[in-house]
GUKOL-618509 format. One record per residue (C-alpha): x negated, y negated, z; chain; residue in three letters; residue number from 1. Coordinates in steps of 0.02 Angstrom, whole numbers, plus 50000, padded with zeros to 5 digits. Example, Ala and Ser with C-alpha at 12.3 -4.5 7.8 and 13.67 -1.06 7.14 Angstrom:
BEGIN
c1: 49385	c2: 50225	c3: 50390	chaine: A	residu: ALA	num: 1
c1: 49316	c2: 50053	c3: 50357	chaine: A	residu: SER	num: 2
! end
This chain:
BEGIN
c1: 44350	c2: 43361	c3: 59692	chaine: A	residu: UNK	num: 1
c1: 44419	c2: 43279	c3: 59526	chaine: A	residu: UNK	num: 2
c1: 44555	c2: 43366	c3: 59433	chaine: A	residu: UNK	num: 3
c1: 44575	c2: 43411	c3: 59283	chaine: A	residu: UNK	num: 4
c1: 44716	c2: 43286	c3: 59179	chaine: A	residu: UNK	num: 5
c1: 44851	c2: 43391	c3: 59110	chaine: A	residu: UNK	num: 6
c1: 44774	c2: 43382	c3: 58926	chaine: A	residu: UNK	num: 7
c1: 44616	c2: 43430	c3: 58976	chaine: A	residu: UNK	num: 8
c1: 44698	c2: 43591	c3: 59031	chaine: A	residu: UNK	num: 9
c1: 44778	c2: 43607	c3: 58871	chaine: A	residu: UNK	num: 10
c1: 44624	c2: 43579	c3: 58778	chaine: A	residu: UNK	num: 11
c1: 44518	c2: 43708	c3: 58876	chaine: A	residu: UNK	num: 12
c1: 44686	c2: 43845	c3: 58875	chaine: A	residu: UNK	num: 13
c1: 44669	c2: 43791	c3: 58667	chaine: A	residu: UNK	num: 14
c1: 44473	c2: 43833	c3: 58639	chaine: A	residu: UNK	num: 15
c1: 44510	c2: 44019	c3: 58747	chaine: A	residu: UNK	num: 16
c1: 44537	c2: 44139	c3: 58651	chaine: A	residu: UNK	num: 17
c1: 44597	c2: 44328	c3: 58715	chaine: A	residu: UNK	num: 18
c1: 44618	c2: 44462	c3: 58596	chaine: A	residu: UNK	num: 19
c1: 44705	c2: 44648	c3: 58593	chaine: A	residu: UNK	num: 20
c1: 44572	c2: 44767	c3: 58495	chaine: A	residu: UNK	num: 21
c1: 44645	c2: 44925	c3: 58439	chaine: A	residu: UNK	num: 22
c1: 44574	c2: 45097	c3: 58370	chaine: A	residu: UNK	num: 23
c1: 44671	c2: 45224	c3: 58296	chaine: A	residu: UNK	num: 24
c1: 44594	c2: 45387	c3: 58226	chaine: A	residu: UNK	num: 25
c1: 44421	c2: 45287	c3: 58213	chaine: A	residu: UNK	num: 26
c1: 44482	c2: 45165	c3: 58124	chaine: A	residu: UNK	num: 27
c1: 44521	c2: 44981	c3: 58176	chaine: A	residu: UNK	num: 28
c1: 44687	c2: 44924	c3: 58176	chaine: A	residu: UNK	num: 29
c1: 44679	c2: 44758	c3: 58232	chaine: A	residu: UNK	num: 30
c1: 44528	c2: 44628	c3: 58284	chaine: A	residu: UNK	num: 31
c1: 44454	c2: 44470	c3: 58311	chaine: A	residu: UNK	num: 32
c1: 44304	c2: 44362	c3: 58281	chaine: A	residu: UNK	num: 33
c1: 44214	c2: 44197	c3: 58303	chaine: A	residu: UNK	num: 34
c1: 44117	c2: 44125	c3: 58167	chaine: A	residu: UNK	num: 35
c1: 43981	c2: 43996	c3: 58200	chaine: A	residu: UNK	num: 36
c1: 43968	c2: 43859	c3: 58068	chaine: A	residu: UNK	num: 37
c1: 43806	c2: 43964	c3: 57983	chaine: A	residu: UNK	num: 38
c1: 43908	c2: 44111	c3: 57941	chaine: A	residu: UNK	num: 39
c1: 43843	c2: 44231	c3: 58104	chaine: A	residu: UNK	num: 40
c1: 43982	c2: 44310	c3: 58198	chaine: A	residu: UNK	num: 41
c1: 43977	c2: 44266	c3: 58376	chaine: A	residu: UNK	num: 42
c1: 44017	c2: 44411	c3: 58519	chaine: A	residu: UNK	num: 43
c1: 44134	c2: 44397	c3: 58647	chaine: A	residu: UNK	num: 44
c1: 44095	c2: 44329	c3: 58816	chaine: A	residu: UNK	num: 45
c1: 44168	c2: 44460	c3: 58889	chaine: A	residu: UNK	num: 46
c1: 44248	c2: 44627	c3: 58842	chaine: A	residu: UNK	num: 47
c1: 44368	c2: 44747	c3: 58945	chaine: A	residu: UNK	num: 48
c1: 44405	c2: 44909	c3: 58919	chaine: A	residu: UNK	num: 49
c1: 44598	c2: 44976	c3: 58936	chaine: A	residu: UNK	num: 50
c1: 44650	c2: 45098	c3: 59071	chaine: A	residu: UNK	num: 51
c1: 44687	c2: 45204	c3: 58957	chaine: A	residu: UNK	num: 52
c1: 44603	c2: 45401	c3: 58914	chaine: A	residu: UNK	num: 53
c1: 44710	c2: 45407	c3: 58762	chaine: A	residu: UNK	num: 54
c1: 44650	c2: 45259	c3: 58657	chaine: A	residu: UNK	num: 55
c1: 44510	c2: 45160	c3: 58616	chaine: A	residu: UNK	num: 56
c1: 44560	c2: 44993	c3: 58650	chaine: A	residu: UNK	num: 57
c1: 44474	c2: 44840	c3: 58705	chaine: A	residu: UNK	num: 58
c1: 44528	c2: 44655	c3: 58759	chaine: A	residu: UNK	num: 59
c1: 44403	c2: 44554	c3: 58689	chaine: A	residu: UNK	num: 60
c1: 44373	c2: 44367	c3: 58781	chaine: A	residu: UNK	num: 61
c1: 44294	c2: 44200	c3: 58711	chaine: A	residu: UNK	num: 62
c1: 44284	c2: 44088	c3: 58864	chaine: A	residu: UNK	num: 63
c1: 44280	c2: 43934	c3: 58761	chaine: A	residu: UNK	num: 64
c1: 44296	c2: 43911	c3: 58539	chaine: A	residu: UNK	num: 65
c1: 44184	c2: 43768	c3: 58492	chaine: A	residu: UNK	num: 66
c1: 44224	c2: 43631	c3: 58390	chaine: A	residu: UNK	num: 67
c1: 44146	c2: 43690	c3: 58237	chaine: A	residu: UNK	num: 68
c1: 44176	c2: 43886	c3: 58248	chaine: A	residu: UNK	num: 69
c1: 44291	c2: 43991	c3: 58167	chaine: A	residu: UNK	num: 70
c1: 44397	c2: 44087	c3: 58262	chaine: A	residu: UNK	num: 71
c1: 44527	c2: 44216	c3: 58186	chaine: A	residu: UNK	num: 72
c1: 44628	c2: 44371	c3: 58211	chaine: A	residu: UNK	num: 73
c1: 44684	c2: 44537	c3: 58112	chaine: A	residu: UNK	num: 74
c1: 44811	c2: 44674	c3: 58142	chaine: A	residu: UNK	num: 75
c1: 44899	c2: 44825	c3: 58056	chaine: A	residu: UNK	num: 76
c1: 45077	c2: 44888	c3: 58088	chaine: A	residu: UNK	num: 77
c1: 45150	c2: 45029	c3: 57970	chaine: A	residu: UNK	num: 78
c1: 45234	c2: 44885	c3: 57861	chaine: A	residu: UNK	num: 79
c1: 45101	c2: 44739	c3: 57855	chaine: A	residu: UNK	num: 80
c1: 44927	c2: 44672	c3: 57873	chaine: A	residu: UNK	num: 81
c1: 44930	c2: 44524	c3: 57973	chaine: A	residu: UNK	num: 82
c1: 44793	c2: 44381	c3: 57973	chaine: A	residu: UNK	num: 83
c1: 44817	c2: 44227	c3: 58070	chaine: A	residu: UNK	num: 84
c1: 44678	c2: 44067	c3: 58121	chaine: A	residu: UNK	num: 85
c1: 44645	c2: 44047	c3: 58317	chaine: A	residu: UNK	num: 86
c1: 44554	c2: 43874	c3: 58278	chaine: A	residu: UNK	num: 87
c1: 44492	c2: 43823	c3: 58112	chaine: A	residu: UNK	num: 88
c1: 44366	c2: 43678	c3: 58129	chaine: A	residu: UNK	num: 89
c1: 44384	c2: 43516	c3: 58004	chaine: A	residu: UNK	num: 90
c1: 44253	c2: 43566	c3: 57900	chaine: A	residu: UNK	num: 91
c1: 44243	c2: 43727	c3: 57836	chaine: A	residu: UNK	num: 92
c1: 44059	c2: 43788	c3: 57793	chaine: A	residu: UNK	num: 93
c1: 44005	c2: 43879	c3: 57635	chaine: A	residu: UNK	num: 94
c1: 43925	c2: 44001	c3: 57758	chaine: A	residu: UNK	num: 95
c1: 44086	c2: 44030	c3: 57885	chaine: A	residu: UNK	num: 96
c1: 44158	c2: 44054	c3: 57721	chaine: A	residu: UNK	num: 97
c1: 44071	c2: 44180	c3: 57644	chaine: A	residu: UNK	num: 98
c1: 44071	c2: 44294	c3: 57812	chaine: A	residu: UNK	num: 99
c1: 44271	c2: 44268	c3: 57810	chaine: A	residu: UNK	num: 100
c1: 44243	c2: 44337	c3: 57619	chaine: A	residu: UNK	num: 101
c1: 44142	c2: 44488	c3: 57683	chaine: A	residu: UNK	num: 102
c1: 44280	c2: 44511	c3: 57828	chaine: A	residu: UNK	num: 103
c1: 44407	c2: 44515	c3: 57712	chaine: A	residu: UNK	num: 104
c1: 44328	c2: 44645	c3: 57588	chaine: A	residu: UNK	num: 105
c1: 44291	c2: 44758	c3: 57745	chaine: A	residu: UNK	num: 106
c1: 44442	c2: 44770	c3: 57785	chaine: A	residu: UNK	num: 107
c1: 44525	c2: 44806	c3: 57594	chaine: A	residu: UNK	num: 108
c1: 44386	c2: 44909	c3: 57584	chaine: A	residu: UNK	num: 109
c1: 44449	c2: 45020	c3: 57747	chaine: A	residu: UNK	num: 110
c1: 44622	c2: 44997	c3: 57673	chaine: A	residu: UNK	num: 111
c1: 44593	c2: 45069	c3: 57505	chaine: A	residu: UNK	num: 112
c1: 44518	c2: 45227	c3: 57585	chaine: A	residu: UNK	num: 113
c1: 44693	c2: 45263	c3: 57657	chaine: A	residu: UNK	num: 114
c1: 44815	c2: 45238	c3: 57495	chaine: A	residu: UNK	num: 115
c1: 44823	c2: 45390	c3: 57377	chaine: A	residu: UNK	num: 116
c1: 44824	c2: 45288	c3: 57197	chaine: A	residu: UNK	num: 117
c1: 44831	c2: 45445	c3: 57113	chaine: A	residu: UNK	num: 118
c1: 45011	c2: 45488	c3: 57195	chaine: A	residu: UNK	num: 119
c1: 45168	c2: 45404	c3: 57082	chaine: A	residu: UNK	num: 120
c1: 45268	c2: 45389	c3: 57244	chaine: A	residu: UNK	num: 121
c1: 45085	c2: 45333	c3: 57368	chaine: A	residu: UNK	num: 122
c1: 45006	c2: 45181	c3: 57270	chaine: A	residu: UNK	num: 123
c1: 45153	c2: 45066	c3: 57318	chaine: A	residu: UNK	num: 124
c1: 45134	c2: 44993	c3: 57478	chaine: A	residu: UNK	num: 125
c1: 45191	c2: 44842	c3: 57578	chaine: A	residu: UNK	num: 126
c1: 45010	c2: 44862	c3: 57673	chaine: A	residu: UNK	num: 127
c1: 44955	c2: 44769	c3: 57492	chaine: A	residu: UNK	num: 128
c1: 44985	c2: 44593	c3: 57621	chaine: A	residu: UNK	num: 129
c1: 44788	c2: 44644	c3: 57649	chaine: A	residu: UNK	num: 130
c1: 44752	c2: 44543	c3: 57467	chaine: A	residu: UNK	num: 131
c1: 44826	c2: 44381	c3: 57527	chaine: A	residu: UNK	num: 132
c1: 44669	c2: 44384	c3: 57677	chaine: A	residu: UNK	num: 133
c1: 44656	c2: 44215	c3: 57792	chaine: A	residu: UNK	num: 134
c1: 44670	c2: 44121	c3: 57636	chaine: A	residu: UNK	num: 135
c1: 44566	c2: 43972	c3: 57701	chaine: A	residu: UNK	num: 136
c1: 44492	c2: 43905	c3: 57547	chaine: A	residu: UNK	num: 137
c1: 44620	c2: 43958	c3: 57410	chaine: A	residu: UNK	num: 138
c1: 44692	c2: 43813	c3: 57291	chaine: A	residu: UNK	num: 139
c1: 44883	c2: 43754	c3: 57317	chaine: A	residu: UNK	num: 140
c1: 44951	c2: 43804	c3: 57132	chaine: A	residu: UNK	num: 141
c1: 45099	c2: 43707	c3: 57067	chaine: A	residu: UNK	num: 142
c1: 45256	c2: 43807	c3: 56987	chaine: A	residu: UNK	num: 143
c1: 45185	c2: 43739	c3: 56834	chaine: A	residu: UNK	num: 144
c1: 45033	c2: 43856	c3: 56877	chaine: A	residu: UNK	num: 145
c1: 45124	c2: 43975	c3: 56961	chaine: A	residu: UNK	num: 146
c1: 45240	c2: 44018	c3: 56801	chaine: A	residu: UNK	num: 147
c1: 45084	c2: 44042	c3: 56693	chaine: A	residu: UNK	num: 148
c1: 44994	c2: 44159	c3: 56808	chaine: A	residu: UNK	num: 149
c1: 45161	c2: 44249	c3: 56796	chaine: A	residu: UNK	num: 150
c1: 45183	c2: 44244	c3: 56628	chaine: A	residu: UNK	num: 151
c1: 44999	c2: 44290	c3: 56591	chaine: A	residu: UNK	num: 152
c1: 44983	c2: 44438	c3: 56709	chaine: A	residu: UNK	num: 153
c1: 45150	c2: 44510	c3: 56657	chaine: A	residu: UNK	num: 154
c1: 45074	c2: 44492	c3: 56465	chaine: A	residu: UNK	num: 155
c1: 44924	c2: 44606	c3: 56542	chaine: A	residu: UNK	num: 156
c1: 45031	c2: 44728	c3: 56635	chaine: A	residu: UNK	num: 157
c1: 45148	c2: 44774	c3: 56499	chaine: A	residu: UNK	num: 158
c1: 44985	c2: 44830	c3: 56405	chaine: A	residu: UNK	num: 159
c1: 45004	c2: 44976	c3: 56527	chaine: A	residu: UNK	num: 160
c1: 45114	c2: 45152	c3: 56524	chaine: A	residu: UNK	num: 161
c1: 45250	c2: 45170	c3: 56638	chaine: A	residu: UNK	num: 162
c1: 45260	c2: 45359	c3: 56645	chaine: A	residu: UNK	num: 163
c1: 45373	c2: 45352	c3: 56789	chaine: A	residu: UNK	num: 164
c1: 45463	c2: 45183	c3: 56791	chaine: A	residu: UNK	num: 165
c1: 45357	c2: 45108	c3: 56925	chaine: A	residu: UNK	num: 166
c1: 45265	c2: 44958	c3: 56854	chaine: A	residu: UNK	num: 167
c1: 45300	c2: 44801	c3: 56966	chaine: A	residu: UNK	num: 168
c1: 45349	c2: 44696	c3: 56802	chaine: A	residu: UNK	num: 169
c1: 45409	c2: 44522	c3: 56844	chaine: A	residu: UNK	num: 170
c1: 45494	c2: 44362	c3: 56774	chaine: A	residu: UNK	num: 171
c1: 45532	c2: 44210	c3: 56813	chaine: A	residu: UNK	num: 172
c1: 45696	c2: 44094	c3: 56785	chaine: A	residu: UNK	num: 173
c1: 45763	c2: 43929	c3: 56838	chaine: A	residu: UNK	num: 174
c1: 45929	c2: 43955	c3: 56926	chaine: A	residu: UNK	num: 175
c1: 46037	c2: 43828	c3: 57003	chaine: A	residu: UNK	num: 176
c1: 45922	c2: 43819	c3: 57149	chaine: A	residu: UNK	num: 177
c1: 45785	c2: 43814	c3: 57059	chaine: A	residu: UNK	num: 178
c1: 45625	c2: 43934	c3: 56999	chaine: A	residu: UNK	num: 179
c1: 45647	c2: 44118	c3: 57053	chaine: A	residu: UNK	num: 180
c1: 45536	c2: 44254	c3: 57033	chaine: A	residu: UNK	num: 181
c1: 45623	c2: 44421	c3: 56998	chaine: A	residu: UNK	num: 182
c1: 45525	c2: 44588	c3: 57014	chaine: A	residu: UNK	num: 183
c1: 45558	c2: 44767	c3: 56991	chaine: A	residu: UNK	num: 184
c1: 45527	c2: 44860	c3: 57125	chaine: A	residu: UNK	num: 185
c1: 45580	c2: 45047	c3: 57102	chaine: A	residu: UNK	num: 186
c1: 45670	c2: 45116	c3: 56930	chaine: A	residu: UNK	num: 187
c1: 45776	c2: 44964	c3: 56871	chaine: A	residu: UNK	num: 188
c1: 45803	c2: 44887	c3: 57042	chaine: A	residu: UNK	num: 189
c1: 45766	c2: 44704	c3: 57065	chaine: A	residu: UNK	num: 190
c1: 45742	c2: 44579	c3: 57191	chaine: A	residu: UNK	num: 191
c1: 45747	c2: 44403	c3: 57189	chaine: A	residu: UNK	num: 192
c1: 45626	c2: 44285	c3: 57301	chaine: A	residu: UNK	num: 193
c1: 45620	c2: 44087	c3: 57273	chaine: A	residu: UNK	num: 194
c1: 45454	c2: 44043	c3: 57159	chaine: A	residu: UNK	num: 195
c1: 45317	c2: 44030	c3: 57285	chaine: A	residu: UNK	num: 196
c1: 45130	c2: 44069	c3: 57266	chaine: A	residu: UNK	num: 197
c1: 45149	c2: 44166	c3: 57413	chaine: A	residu: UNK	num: 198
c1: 45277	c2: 44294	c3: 57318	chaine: A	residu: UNK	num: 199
c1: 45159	c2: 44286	c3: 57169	chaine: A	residu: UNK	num: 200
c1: 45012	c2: 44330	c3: 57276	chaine: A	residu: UNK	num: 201
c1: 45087	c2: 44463	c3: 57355	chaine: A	residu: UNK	num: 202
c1: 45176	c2: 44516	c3: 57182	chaine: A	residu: UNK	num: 203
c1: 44998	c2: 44520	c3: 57103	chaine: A	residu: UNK	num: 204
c1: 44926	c2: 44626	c3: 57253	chaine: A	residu: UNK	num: 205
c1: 45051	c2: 44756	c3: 57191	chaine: A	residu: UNK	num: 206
c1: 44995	c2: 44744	c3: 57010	chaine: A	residu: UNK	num: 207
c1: 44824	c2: 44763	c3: 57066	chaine: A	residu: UNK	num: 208
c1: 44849	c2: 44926	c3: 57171	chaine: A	residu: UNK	num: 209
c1: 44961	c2: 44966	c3: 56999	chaine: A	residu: UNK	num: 210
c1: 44802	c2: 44955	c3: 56899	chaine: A	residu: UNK	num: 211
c1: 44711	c2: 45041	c3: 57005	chaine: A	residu: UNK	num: 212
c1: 44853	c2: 45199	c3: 56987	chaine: A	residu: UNK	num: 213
c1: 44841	c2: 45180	c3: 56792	chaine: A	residu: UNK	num: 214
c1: 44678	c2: 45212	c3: 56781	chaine: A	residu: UNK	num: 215
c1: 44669	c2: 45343	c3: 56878	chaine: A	residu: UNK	num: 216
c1: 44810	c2: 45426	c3: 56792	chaine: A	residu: UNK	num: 217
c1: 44742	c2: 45380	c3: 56624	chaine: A	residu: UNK	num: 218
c1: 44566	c2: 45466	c3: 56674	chaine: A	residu: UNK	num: 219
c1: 44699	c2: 45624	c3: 56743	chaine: A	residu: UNK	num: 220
c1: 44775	c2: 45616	c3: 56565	chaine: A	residu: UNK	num: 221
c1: 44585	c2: 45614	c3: 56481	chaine: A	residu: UNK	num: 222
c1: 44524	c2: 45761	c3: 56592	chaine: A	residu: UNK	num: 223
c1: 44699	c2: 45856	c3: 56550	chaine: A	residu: UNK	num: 224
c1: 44679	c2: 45842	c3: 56379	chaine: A	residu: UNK	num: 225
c1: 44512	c2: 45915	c3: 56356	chaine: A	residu: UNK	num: 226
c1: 44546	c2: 46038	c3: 56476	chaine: A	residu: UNK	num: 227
c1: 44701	c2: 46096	c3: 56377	chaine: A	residu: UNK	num: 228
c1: 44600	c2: 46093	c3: 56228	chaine: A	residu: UNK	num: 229
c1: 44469	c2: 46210	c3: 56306	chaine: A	residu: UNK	num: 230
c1: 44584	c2: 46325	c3: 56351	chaine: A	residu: UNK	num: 231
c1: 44671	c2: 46330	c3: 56169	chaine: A	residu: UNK	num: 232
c1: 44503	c2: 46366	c3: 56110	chaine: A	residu: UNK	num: 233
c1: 44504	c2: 46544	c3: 56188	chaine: A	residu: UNK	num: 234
c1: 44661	c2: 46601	c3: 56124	chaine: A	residu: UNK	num: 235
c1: 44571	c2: 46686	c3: 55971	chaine: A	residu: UNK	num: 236
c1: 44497	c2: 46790	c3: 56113	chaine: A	residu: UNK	num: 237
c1: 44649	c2: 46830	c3: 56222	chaine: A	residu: UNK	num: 238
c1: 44730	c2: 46888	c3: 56057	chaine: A	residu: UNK	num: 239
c1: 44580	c2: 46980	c3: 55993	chaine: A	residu: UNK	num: 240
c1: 44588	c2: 47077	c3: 56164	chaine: A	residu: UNK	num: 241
c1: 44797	c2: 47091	c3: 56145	chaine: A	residu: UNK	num: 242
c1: 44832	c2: 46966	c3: 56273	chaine: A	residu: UNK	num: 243
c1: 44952	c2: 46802	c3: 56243	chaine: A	residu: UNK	num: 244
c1: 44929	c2: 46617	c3: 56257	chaine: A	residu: UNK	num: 245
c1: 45065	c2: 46492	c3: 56272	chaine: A	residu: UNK	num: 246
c1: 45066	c2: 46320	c3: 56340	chaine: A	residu: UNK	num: 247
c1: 45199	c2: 46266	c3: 56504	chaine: A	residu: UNK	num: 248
c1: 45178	c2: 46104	c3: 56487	chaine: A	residu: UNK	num: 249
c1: 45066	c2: 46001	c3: 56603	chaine: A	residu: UNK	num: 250
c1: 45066	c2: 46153	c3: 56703	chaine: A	residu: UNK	num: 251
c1: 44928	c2: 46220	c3: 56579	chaine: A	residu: UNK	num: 252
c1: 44934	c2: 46379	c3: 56503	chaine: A	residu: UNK	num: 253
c1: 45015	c2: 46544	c3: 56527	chaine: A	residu: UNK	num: 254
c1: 44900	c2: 46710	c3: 56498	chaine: A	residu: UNK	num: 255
c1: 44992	c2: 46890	c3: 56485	chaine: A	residu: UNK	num: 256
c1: 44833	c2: 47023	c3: 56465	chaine: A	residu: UNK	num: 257
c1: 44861	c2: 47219	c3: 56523	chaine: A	residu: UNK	num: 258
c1: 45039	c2: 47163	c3: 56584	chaine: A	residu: UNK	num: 259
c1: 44974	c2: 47047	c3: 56715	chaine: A	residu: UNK	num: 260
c1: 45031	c2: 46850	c3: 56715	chaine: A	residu: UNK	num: 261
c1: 44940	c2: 46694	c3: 56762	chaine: A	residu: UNK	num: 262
c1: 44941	c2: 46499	c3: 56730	chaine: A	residu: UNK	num: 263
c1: 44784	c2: 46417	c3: 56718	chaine: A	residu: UNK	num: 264
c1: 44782	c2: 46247	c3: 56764	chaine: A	residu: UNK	num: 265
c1: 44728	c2: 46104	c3: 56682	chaine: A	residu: UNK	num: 266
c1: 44554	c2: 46077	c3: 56806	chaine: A	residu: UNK	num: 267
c1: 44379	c2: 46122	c3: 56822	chaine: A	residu: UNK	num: 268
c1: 44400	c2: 46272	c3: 56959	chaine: A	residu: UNK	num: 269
c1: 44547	c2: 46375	c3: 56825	chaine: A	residu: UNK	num: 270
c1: 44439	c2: 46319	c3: 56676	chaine: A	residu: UNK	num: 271
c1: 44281	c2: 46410	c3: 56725	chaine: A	residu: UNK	num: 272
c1: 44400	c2: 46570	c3: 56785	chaine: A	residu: UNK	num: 273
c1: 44471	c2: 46579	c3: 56611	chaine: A	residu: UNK	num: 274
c1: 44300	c2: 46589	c3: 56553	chaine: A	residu: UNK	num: 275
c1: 44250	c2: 46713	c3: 56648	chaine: A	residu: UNK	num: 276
c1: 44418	c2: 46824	c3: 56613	chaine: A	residu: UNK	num: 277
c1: 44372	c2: 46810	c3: 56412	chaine: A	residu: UNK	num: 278
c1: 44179	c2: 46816	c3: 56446	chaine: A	residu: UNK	num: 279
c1: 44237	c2: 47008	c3: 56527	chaine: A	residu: UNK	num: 280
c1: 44371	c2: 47036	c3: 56386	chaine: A	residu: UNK	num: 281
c1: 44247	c2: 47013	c3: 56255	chaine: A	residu: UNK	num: 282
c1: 44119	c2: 47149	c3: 56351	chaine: A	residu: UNK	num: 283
c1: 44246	c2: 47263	c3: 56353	chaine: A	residu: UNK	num: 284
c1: 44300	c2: 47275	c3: 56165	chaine: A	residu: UNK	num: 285
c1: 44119	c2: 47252	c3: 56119	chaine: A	residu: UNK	num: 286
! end
């Protein structure tokens, strides 16, 4: 029987790859895949289940990686996304790359569904690592580049309110030790991180999930606003019936009729029950 030479071992212990799935609450938190060289994702050769009623987990086996395929893994903790390459052939196919692509959209798409972008204290989150992906075909920038992407998506971000102090607004300045990138990250707290496009990535992941929470607010502001201005418009009618209208602020409005109390809010559901209160108040005195 011939043996196997010790880098032969190697190279076969190399091309195996073993991974942990994990499910929690339905949703994955960590998993792997093969990708041939024409974009089609490959299944494992073999796939055990975990002794275990409580979760959902799998380990997940590819005897042997070829030469030419893709093979890469993905996890969640409570702090990070985590990507990392298995084996990345030489050559990189426009099709292997365009399934890592989908991959990677997946699973922002799965971790957008979890962050609240409407909440001033929920949109900031160090899961944003999920932006930076596998980043297998992305371009080497040069602090050159990496100063005007800065510069240029600070320019963009100022552009928007900071109701609460929370935009991630950034600089950059050359210290002693060279090109640091400086970033507020609550209220007027900053932290300092050597110029890397790595920082900057992650830094722009933030603004991203930032401008995401604008607009959400700004459509909140919209919908406010003409929801206040509905309810003002009934205040002819609350008097006309001796009742009182005053405004608390974003709260919405404050109605005193027949010695009872209420705030309306500014939204749909207390909008259509003010209606209905003057729509009663002006059958009554008719």
């Amino acid at each position: 029987m011939k043996r196997k030479t010790k880098k032969q071992t190697q190279d076969q212990n190399q091309s195996r790859f073993v991974f942990h799935r994990a499910t929690r609450s339905g949703l994955p938190t960590s998993s792997a895949y093969v990708v041939r060289p024409d974009g089609s994702l490959r299944e494992p050769d073999e796939v055990l289940s975990m002794n275990d009623a409580t979760v959902d987990d799998q380990i997940t086996i590819w005897h042997h990686v070829q030469e030419d395929e893709l093979s890469l893994g993905w996890s969640k903790t409570s702090q990070y996304h985590n990507f990392w390459s298995h084996h990345v052939p030489s050559q990189l196919t426009a099709e292997a790359l365009q399934t890592v692509e989908r991959l990677e959209d997946n699973i922002r798409d799965q971790h957008d569904s979890l962050i609240d972008y409407a909440n001033p204290y929920g949109w900031d989150t160090s899961l944003h690592t999920v932006r930076l992906g596998w980043e297998l075909n992305r371009p080497q920038l040069t602090q050159a580049q990496l100063i005007e992407v800065v510069n240029h998506t600070q320019a963009r971000l100022k552009k928007l309110p900071d109701l609460y102090y929370e935009r991630p607004d950034a600089r950059v300045s050359l210290e002693g030790n060279g090109w640091r990138l400086i970033l507020r990250v609550f209220d007027e707290e900053e932290r300092t991180y050597a110029l890397s496009q790595y920082e900057v990535e992650r830094w722009m992941a933030r603004v991203e999930a930032f401008e995401k929470h604008a607009a959400i607010m700004a459509r909140r502001r919209e919908a406010e606003e003409r929801y206040l201005a509905h309810h003002l418009n009934l205040r002819a009618a609350i008097r006309a019936a001796g009742g009182k209208m005053s405004t608390v602020g974003a709260d919405g409005v404050l109605v005193s009729i027949n010695e009872v109390t209420r705030v309306y809010a500014l939204n749909q559901e207390d909008s259509n029950e003010l209606d209905d209160l003057v729509k009663r108040l002006v059958h009554n005195h008719s």
